[in-house]
N, C-alpha and C positions, 0 to 999 in steps of 0.2 A: 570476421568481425561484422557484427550488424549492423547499419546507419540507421542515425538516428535522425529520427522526421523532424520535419521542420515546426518551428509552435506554429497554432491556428491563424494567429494571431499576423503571421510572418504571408503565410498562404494566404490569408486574406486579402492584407496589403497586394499582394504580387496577382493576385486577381482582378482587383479594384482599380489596379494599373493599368491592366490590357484590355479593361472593357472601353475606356474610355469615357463616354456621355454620362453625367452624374446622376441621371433620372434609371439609366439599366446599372449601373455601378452600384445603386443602390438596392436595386432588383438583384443582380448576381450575390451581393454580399448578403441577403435579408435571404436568398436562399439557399448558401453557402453556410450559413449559420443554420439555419433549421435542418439542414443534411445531417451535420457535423453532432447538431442536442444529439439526431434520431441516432445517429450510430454510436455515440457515447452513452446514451440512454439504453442500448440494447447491451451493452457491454455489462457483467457483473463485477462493477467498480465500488468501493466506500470513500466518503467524504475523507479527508485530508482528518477532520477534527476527529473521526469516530477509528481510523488507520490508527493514530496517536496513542486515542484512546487503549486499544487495545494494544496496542506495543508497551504503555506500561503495565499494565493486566501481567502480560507476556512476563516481564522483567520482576514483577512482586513473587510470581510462581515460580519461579527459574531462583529466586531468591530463598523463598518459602523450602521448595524443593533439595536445595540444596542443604538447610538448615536439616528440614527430617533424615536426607540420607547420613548425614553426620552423627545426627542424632543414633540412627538405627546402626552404625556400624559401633558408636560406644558401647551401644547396648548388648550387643552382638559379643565383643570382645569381655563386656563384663558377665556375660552369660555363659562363656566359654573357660573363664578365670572359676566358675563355680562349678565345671559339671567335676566328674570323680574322674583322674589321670588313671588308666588302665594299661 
């Protein structure tokens, strides 16, 4: 089972801690943060709202989809109720 990292947000804190003096506390976190954009930034990630987005995209085609296949199988059997029984 994988562990799961800690939020940023948590690391921060626990950094902010150990530096002590508020003038490098601010220095460690200002580039703790710019680390953090650059490697989240290189990462091939989608916003939260555009994820969403296309999950219902997903769910109308999976809907749609399912309507045609039902479709094609009545058609299927009433195409099969006409050919000539041999």
């Amino acid at each position: 089972m994988a562990l799961k990292p800690p939020p940023i947000s948590e690391v921060l804190q626990q950094m902010s801690a150990l530096v002590g003096s508020p003038g490098l506390r601010a220095e460690v976190d200002k580039g703790a943060r710019a680390l953090a954009q650059s490697a989240l930034g290189k990462l091939d990630v989608v916003s939260r709202e555009e994820f969403d987005a296309q999950a219902a995209i997903l769910a109308r085609t999976r809907a749609r989809v399912a309507e045609l296949e039902a479709e094609l199988e009545a058609l299927t059997r009433e195409f099969e109720s006409l050919k000539p029984q041999t």
